[in-house]
C-alpha positions as CSV (number, residue, x, y, z in Angstrom):
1,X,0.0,0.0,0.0
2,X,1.0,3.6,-0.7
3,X,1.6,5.8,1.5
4,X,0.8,10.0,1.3
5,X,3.0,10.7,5.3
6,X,4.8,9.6,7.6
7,X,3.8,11.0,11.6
8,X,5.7,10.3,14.4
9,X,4.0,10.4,18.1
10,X,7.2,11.4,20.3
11,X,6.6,10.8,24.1
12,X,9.5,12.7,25.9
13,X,9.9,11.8,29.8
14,X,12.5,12.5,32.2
15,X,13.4,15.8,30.6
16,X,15.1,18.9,31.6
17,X,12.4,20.9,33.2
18,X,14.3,24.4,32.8
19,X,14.3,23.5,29.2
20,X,10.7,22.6,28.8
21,X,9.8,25.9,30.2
22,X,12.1,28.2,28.2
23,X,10.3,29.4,25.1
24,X,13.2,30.6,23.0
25,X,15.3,27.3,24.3
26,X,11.9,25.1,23.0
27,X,11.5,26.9,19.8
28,X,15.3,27.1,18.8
29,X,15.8,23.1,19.3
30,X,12.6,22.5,16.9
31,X,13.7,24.4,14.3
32,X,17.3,23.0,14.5
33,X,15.5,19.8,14.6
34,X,13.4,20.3,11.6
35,X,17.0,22.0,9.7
36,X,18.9,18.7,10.7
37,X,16.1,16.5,9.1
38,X,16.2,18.4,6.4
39,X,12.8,20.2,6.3
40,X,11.8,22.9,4.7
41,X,10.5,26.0,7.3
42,X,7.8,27.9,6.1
43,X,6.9,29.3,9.4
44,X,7.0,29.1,13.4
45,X,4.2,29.6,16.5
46,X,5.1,29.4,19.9
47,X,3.4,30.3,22.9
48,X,3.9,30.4,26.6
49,X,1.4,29.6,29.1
50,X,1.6,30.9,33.4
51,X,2.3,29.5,35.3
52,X,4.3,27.4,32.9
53,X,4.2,25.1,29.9
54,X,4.4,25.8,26.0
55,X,2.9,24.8,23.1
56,X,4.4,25.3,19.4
57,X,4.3,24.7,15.6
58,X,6.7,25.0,13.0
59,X,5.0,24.7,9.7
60,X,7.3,23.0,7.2
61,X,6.5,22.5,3.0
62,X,6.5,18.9,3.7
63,X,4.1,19.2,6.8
64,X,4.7,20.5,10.5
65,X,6.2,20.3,13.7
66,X,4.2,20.6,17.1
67,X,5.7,20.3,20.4
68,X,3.2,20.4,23.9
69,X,5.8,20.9,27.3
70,X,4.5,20.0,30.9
71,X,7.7,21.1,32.4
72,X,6.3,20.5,36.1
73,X,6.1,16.8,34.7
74,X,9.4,17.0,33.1
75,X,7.3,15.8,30.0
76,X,7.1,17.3,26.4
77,X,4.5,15.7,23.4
78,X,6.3,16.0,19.9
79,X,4.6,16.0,16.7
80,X,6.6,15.4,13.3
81,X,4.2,15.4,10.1
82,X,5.5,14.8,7.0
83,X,5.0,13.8,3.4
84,X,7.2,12.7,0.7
85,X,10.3,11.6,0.4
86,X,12.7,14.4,0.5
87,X,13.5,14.7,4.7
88,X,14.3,12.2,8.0
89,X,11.5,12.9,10.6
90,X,13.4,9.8,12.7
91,X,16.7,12.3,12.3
92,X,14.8,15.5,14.0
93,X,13.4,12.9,16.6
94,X,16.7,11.5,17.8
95,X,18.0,15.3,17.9
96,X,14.9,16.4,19.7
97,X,15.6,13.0,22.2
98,X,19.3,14.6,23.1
99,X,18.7,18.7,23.3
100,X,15.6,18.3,25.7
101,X,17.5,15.6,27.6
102,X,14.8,13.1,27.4
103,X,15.9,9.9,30.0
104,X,12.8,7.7,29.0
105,X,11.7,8.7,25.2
106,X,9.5,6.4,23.4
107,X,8.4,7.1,19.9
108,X,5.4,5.3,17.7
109,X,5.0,6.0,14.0
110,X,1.4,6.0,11.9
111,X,1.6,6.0,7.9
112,X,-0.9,8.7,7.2
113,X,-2.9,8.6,4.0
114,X,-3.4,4.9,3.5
115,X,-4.1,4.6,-0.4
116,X,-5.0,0.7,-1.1
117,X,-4.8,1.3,-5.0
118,X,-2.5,3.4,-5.9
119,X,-3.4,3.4,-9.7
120,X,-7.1,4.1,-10.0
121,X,-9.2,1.9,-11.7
122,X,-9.9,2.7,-15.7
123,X,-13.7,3.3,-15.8
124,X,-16.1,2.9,-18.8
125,X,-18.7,5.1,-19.8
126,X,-21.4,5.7,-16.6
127,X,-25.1,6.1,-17.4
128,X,-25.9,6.7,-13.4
129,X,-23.4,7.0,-10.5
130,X,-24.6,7.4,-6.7
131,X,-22.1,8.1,-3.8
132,X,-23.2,7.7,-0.4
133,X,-21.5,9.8,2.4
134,X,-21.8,9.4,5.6
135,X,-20.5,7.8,9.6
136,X,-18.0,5.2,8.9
137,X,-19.6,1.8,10.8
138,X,-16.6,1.0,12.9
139,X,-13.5,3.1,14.2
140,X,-10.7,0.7,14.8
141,X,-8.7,2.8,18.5
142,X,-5.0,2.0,18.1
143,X,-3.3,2.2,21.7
């Protein structure tokens, strides 16, 4: 099956909490962490929240960056979106592992955009066509 992205869920424990908490600190290491992997910036939210924590986005051509930091947990939730071929998400995840000092990192990765045929099927001429939208029967929960 084809694939459209690669997303890596980064779960960052045991981190430097004075890190976590510094905005200009959190935001530098993602965008060296999106340069490393190769990535392409296009732009960068961050935002600080009191008594403490940030959130942040770095928007990249291929997809984005997000990072969530619970520095009173010593805990950080990393995001890394992308599509194509062209850059290393595992690369920026490694570096990100190091610079926020991460003792107990885990990491899971979901292909996004699951195409089961990736050549569509030739189609003759159609008198009458009908699409239903609507719920999907079943959600399958991955844990």
């Amino acid at each position: 099956m084809q694939t459209l992205g690669r997303h890596l869920l980064i779960e960052l424990n045991g981190c430097n909490p004075k890190i976590l908490n510094d905005i200009k600190k959190v935001e530098e290491i993602l965008v060296a962490g999106a340069k490393v992997a190769k990535a392409t910036i296009i732009g960068t939210h961050f935002h600080q929240f009191s008594p403490f924590g940030i959130s942040g986005v770095i928007v990249i051509a291929e997809s984005h960056l997000a990072i969530h930091t619970w520095p009173e947990h010593g805990y950080a939730a990393v995001d890394i979106f992308t599509c194509g071929e062209t850059l290393s998400p595992e690369i920026a995840a490694q570096y990100l592992v190091e610079k926020f000092q991460a003792r107990h990192p885990s990491l899971v990765e979901l292909r996004r955009g699951v195409l089961p045929n990736p050549k569509p099927a030739k189609v003759g001429k159609v008198e009458k066509a009908i699409f239903a939208y609507g719920r999907p029967k079943e959600l399958q929960v991955v844990s």
